[in-house]
VEXNU-628011 format. One record per residue (C-alpha): y, x, z. Coordinates in steps of 0.02 Angstrom, whole numbers, plus 50000, padded with zeros to 5 digits. Example, Ala and Ser with C-alpha at 12.3 -4.5 7.8 and 13.67 -1.06 7.14 Angstrom:
% residues 2
+-------+-------+-------+
!     v !     u !     w !
+-------+-------+-------+
! 49775 ! 50615 ! 50390 !
! 49947 ! 50684 ! 50357 !
+-------+-------+-------+
This chain:
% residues 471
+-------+-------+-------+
!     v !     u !     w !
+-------+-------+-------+
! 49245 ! 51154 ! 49588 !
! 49058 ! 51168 ! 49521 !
! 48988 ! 50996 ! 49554 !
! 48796 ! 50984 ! 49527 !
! 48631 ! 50913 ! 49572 !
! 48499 ! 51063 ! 49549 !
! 48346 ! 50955 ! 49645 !
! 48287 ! 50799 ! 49719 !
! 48164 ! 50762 ! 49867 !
! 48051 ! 50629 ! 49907 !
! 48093 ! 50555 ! 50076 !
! 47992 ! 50421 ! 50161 !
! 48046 ! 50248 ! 50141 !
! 48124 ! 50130 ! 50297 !
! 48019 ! 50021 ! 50368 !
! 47856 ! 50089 ! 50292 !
! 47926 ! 50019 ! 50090 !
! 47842 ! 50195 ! 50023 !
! 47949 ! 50357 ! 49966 !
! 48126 ! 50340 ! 49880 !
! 48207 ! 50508 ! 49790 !
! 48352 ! 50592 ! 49864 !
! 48451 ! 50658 ! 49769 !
! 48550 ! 50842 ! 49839 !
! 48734 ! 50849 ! 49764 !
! 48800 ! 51053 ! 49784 !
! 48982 ! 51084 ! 49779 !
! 49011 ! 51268 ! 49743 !
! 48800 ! 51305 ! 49789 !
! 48803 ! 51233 ! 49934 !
! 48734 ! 51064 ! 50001 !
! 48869 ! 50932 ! 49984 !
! 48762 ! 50773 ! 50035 !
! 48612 ! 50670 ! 49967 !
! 48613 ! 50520 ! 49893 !
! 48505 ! 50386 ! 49816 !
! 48503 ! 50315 ! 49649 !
! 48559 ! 50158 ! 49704 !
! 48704 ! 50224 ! 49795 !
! 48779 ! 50311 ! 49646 !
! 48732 ! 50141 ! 49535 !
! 48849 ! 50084 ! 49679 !
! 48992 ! 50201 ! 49643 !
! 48965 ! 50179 ! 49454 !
! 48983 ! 49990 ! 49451 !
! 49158 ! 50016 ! 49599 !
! 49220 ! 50148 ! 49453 !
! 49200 ! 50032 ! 49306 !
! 49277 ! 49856 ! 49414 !
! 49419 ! 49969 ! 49440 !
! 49456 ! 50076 ! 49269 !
! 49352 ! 49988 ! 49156 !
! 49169 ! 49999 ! 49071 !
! 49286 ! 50099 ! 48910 !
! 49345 ! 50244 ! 49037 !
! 49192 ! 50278 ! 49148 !
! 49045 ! 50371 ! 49068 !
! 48863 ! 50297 ! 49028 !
! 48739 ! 50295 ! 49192 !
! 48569 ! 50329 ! 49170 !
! 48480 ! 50152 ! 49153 !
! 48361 ! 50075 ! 49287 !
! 48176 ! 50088 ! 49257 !
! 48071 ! 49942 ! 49304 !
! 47913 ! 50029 ! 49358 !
! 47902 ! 50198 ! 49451 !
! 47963 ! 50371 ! 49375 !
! 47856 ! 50494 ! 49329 !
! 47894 ! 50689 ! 49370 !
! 47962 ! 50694 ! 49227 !
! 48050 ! 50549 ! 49201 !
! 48110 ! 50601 ! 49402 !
! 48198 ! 50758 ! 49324 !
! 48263 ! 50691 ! 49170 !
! 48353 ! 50572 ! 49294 !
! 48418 ! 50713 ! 49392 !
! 48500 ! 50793 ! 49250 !
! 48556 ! 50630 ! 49180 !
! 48649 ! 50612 ! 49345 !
! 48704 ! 50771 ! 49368 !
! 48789 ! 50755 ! 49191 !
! 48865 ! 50601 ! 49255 !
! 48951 ! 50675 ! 49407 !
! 49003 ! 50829 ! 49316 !
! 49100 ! 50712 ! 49190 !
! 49149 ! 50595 ! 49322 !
! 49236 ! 50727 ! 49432 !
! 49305 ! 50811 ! 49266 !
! 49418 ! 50660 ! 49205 !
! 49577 ! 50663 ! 49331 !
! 49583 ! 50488 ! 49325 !
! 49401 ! 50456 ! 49418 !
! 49380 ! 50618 ! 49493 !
! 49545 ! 50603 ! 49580 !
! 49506 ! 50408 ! 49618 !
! 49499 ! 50341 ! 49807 !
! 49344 ! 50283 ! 49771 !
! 49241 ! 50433 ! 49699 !
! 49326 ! 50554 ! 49848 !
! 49280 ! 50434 ! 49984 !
! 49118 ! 50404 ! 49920 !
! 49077 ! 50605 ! 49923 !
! 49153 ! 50599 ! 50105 !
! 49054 ! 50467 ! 50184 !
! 48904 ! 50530 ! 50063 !
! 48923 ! 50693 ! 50161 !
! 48946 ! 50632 ! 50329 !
! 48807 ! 50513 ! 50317 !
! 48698 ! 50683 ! 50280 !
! 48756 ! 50806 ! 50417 !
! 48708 ! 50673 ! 50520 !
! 48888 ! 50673 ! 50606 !
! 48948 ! 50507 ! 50691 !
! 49121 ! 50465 ! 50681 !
! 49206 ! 50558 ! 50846 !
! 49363 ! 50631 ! 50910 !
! 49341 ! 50814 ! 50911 !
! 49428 ! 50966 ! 50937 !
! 49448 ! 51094 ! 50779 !
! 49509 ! 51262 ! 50785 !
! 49640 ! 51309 ! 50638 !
! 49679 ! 51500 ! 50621 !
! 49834 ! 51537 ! 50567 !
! 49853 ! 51733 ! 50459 !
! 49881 ! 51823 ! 50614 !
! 49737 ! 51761 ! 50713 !
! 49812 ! 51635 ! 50815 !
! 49720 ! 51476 ! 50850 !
! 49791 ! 51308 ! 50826 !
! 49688 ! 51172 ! 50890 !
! 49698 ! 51002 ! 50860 !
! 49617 ! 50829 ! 50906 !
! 49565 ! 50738 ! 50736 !
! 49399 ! 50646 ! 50702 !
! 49232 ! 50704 ! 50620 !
! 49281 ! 50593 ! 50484 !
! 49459 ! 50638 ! 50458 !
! 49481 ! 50712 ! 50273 !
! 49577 ! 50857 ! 50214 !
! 49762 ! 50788 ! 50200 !
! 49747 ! 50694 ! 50387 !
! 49686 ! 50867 ! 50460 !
! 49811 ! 50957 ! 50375 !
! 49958 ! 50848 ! 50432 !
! 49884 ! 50868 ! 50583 !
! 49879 ! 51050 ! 50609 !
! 50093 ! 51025 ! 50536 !
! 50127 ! 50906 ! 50664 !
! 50056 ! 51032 ! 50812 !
! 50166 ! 51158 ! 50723 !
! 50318 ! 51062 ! 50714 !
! 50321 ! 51092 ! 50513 !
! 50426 ! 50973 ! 50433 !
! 50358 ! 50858 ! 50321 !
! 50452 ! 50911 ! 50172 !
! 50364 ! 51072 ! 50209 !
! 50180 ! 51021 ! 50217 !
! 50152 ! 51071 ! 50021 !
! 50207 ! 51233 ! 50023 !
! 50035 ! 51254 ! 50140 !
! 49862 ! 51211 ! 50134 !
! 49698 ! 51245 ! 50211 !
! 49567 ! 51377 ! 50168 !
! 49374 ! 51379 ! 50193 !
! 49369 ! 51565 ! 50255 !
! 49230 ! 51689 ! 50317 !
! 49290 ! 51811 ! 50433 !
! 49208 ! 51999 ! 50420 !
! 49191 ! 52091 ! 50589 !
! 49349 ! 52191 ! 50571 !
! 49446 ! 52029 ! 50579 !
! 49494 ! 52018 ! 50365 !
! 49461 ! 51863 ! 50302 !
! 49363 ! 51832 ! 50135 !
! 49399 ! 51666 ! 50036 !
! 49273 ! 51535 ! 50001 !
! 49386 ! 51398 ! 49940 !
! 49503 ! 51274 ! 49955 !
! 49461 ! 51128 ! 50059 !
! 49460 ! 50972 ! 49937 !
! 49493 ! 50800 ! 49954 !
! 49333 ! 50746 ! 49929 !
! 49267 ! 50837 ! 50079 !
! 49294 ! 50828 ! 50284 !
! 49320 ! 51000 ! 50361 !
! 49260 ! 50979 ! 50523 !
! 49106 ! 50924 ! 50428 !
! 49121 ! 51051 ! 50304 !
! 49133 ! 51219 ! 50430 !
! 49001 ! 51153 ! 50567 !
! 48873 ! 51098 ! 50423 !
! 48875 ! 51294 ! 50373 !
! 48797 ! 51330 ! 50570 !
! 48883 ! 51511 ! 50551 !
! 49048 ! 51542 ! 50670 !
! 49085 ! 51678 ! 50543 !
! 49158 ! 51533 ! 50438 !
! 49330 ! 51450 ! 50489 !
! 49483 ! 51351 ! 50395 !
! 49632 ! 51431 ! 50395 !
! 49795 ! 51387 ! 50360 !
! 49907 ! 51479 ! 50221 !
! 50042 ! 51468 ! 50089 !
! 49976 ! 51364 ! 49948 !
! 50116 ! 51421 ! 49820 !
! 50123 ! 51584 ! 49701 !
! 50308 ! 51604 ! 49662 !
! 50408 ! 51707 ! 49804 !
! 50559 ! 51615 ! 49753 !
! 50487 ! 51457 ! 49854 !
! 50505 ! 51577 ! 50025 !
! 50685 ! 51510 ! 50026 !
! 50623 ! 51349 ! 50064 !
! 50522 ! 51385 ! 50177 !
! 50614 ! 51525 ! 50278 !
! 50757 ! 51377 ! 50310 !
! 50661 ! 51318 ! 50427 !
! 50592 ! 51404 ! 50613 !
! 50436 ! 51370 ! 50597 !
! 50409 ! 51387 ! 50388 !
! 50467 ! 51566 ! 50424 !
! 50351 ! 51610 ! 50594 !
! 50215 ! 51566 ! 50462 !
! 50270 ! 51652 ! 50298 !
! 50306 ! 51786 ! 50410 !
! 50136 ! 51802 ! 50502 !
! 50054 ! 51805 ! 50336 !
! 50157 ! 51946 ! 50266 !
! 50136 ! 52043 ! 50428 !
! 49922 ! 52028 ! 50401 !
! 49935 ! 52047 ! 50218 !
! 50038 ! 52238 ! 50245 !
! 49911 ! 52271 ! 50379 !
! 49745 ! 52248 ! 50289 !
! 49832 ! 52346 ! 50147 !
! 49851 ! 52192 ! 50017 !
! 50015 ! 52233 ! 49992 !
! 50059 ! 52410 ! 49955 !
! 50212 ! 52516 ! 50046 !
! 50239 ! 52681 ! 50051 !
! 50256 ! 52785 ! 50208 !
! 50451 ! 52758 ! 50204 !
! 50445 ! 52571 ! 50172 !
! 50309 ! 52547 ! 50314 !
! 50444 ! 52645 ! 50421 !
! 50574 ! 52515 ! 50373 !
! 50460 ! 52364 ! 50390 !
! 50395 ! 52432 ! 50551 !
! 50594 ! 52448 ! 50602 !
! 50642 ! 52280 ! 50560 !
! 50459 ! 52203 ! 50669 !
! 50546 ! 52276 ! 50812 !
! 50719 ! 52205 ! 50796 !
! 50605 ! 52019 ! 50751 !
! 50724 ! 52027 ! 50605 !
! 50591 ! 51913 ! 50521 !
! 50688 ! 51858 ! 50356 !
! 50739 ! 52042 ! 50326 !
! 50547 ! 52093 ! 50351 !
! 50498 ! 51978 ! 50205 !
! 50641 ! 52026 ! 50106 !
! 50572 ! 52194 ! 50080 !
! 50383 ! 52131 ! 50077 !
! 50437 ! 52063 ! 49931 !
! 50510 ! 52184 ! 49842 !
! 50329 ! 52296 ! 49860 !
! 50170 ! 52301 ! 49767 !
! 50057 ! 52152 ! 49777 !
! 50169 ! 52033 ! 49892 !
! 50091 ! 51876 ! 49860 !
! 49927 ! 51917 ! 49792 !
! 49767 ! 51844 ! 49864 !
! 49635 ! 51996 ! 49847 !
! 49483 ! 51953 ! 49818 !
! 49294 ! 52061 ! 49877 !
! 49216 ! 52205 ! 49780 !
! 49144 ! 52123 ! 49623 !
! 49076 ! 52174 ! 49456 !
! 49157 ! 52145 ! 49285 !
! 49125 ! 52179 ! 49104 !
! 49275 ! 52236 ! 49068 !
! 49315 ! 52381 ! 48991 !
! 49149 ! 52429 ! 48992 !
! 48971 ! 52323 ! 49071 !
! 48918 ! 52336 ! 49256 !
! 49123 ! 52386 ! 49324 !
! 49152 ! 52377 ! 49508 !
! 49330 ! 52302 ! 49510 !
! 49426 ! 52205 ! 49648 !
! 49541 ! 52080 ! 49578 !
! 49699 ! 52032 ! 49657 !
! 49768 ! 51880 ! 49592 !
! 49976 ! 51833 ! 49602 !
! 50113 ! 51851 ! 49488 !
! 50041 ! 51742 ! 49355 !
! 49911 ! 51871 ! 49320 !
! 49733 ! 51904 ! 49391 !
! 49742 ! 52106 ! 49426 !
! 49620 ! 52239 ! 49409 !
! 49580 ! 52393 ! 49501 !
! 49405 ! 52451 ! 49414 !
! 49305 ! 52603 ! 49456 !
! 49221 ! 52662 ! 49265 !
! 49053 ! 52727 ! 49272 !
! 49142 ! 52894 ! 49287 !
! 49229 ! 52849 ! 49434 !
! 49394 ! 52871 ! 49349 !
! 49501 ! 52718 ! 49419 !
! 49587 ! 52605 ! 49281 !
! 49717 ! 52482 ! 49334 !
! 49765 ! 52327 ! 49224 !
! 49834 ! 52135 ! 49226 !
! 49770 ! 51990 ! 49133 !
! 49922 ! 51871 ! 49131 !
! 49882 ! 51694 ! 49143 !
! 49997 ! 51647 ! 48997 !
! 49867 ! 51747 ! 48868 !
! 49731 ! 51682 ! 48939 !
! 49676 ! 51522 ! 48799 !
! 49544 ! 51449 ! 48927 !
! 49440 ! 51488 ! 49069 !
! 49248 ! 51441 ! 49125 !
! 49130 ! 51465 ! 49284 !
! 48957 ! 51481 ! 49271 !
! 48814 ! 51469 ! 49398 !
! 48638 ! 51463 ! 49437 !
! 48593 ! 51385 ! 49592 !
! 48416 ! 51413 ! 49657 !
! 48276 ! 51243 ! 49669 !
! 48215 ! 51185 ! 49834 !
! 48343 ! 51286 ! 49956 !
! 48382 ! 51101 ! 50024 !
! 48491 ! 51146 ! 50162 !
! 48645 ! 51210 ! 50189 !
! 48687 ! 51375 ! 50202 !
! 48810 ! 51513 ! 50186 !
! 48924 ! 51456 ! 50050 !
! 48901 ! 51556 ! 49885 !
! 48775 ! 51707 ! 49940 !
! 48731 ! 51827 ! 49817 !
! 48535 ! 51788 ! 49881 !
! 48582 ! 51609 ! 49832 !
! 48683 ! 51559 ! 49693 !
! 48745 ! 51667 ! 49573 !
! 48936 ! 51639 ! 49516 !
! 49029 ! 51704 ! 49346 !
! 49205 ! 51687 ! 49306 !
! 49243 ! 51718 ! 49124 !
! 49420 ! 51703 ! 49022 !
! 49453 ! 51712 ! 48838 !
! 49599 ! 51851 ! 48823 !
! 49727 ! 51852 ! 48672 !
! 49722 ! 52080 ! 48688 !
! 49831 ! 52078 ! 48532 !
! 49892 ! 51956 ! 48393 !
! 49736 ! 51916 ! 48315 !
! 49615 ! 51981 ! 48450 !
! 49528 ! 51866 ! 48568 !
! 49394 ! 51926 ! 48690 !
! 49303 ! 51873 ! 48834 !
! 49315 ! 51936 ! 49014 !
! 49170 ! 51905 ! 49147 !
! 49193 ! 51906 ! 49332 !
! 49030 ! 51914 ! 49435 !
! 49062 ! 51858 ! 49598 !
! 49034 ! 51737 ! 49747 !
! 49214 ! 51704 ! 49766 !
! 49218 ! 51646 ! 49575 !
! 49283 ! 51476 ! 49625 !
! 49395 ! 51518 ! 49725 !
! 49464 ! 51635 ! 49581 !
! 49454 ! 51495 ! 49455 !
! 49569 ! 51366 ! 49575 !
! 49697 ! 51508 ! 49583 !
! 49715 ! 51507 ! 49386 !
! 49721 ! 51335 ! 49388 !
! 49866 ! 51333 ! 49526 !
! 49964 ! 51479 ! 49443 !
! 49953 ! 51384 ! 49281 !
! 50002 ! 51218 ! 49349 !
! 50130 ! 51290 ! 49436 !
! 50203 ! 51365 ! 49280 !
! 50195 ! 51203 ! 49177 !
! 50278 ! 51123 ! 49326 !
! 50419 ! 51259 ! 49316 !
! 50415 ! 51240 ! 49139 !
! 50457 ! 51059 ! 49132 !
! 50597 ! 51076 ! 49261 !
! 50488 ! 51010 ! 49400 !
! 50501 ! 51062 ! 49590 !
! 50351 ! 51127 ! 49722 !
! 50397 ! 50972 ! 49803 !
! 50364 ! 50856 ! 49663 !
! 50190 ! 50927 ! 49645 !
! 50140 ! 50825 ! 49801 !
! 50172 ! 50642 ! 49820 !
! 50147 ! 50516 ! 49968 !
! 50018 ! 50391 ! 49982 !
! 50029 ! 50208 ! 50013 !
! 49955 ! 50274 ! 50188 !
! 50074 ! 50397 ! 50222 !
! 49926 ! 50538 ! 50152 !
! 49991 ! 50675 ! 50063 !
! 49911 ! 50670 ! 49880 !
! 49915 ! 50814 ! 49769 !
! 49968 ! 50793 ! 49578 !
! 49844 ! 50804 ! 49456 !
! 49852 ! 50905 ! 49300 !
! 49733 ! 51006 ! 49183 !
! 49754 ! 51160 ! 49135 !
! 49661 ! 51333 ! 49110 !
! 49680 ! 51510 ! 49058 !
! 49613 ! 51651 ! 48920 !
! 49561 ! 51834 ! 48906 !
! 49618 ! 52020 ! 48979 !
! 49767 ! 52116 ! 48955 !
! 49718 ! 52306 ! 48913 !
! 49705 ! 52403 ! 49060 !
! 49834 ! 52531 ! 49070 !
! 49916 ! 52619 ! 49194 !
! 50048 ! 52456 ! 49256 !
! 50230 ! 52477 ! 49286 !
! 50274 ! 52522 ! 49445 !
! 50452 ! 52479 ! 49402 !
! 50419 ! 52318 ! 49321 !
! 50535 ! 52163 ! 49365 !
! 50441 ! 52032 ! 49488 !
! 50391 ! 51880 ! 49402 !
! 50374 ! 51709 ! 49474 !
! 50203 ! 51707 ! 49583 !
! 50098 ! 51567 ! 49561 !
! 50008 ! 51489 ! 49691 !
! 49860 ! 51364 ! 49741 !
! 49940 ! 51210 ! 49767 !
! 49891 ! 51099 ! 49622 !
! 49737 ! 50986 ! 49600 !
! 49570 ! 51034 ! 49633 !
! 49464 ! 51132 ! 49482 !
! 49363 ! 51049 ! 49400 !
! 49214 ! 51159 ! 49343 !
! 49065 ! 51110 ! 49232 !
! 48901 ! 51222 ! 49254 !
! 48808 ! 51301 ! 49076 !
! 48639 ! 51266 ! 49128 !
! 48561 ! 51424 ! 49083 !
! 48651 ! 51527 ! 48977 !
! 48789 ! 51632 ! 49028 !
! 48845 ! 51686 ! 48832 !
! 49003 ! 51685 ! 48806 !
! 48965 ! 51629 ! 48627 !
! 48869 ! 51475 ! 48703 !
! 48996 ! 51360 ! 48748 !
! 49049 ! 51172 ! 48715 !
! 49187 ! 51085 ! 48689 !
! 49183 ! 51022 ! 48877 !
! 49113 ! 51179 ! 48959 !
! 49284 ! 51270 ! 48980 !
! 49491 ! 51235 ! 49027 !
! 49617 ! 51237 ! 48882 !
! 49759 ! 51335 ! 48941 !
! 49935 ! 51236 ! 48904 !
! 50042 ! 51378 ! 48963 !
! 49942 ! 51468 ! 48829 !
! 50017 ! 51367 ! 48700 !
! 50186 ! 51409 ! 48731 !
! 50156 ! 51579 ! 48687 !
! 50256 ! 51666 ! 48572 !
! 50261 ! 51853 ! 48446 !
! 50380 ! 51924 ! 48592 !
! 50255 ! 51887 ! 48714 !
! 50124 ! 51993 ! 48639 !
+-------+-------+-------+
């Protein structure tokens, strides 16, 4: 998640007491909420009752007579800093009180009273689930909603989750993000005032062996199955004209376990692709489209030649990961999440190519985040694996009955070569986005991969593990 505050705006005080600065908090470039100074003094002094003045980071002092312009933007970034660390440390950023502060923050903004309303889920295939919540319900109550509509057992709400989605005119679905805890969807997808964005609900896990657990139950396999069904169709996963003969066999006898059987034997089963972006790698200005599943981000790249490469990056070489953006002053309302007009969004990962060789890998895209909180899930997934740990312990219950996610911090590092891959290569666990929400840190203006600090990026634990047979 990039959390920042890239402008302020005078707004007229209540009750004719003169102006007061606002103060616009972006999530991922787009308008989050706006809040005053007071209000985040507010959150600071709840934060530092409840951890403890030695955990929570400095806040920007009070000034006893009125700021200048500059003194106004040396604020902002002193706040912005604040927040960035704040939602950073798992321990406040995953806190009660700094999520439901962001939520009523951003209700209180959109102007959105507290309602029962009707929101439309879409579920892989297309088909609309609708459910009664209210404007303010956040984005564990909305998901147990959508379960209990479904009749998905509760033991099978992780395995799913909902996605922020923006659906093209031919019906394929792009991915903005996960929806966080921190934010209200029915909030979140009317604010945008586009119906080409919707939430949609799909498998939040990487590793096809978790299908088992979810095809034992009716309706944990209608879902997994739907999804495979529109992954084959807008080509995401690859079959040849024999397998697509099979699958379409087995869709006609509804042999639905069968049908994902083979889906998971082909090409791609599990990846989430991602839209025509550019990368650096091999070579500067690369159209690629990166597919990202099997612990590995893949790459299809065209070379200024036109000569198609293929390669993987696996997650386990990767030593640490960082997004970069640069969001543009004074757009003040929201819009379109991530637009290449607005906000422009880099991916990069530090690569371990051989023993001694580490480069960096860029990824210029609007769906960066959204590639960043899959490396994060694969990883966390695999350190979860690694410790002996289930899918299902990755989610506990609240004292409310809300399902919390686990948090945990982890991050990736650079490219594999790109060679021709394996077609016969054995299937590896797939990872998927089911952990904790990323937490990203912006580099102001600099996008050099040599310009980083300490703070600025993820350190990758299941990089640590790595080993002279792994390279």
């Amino acid at each position: 998640m990039h959390f920042s505050i890239p402008e302020t705006e005078t707004r007229p005080g209540e009750g004719g007491n003169g102006a007061y600065v606002a103060y616009n908090i972006h999530v991922n470039g787009v308008l989050h909420c706006q809040v005053r100074y007071s209000q985040l003094l507010g959150l600071h002094e709840q934060l530092r009752k409840e951890y403890g003045a030695n955990v929570v980071p400095a806040f920007p002092p009070k000034k006893i007579f009125t700021l200048t312009p500059a003194e106004v933007e040396q604020r902002r970034e002193q706040l912005e800093k604040y927040m960035q660390a704040v939602r950073q440390d798992h321990l406040l950023g995953g806190s009660e009180i700094f999520n439901s502060f962001l939520r009523k923050a951003q209700q209180e903004t959109q102007q959105i009273p507290t309602e029962e309303v009707q929101l439309e889920v879409l579920l892989s295939n297309g088909q609309k689930v609708k459910v009664n919540i209210l404007t303010s319900d956040q984005t564990e109550d909305v998901l147990e909603a959508v379960a209990s509509k479904l009749d998905l057992p509760d033991d099978l709400i992780g395995y799913f989750h909902l996605f922020l989605v923006r659906e093209a005119k031919d019906g394929a679905f792009s991915f903005i993000r996960k929806l966080q805890e921190f934010e209200l969807p029915y909030v979140s997808v009317t604010s945008l005032h586009n119906p080409d964005y919707k939430i949609l609900l799909r498998k939040s896990y990487w590793d096809s062996a978790y299908d088992d657990d979810v095809m034992e139950q009716r309706v944990g396999l209608n879902l997994l199955y739907a999804q495979t069904v529109a992954d084959i169709e807008q080509g995401w996963i690859l079959a040849s004209k024999e397998q697509h003969r099979q699958l379409k066999s087995l869709q006609e006898k509804v042999s639905k376990k069968e049908f994902i059987r083979l889906a998971q034997t082909l090409k791609y089963y599990g990846y989430l692709k991602f839209d025509p972006c550019i990368t650096d790698f091999p070579e500067k200005g690369c159209h690629v489209i990166v597919g990202a599943g099997n612990s590995e981000l893949n790459f299809q790249v065209k070379l200024p030649n036109d000569q198609i490469k293929e390669g993987s990056f696996k997650v386990t070489r990767m030593r640490c990961w960082r997004v970069t953006s640069s969001v543009p002053v004074n757009n003040g309302t929201s819009g379109p999440p991530a637009s290449k007009s607005e906000v422009k969004l880099e991916l990069a990962f530090e690569y371990l190519m051989s023993k001694d060789r580490l480069q960096w890998v860029t990824i210029t895209s609007p769906q960066a985040i959204m590639l960043s909180i899959c490396l994060q899930s694969m990883v966390d997934e695999l350190m979860v694996k690694k410790s002996g740990g289930s899918i299902r312990k990755m989610f506990r219950r609240r004292a409310n009955g809300a399902l919390q996610r686990s948090d945990s911090q982890q991050a990736v590092k650079s490219p594999p070569l790109l060679d021709s891959p394996d077609a016969n290569r054995e299937s590896i666990a797939k990872v998927s986005s089911k952990l904790s929400s990323v937490s990203l840190r912006a580099i102001s203006h600099s996008s050099s991969s040599t310009d980083i600090k300490a703070n600025d990026f993820h350190g990758n634990f299941a990089f640590e593990g790595i080993g002279d047979e792994d390279l």
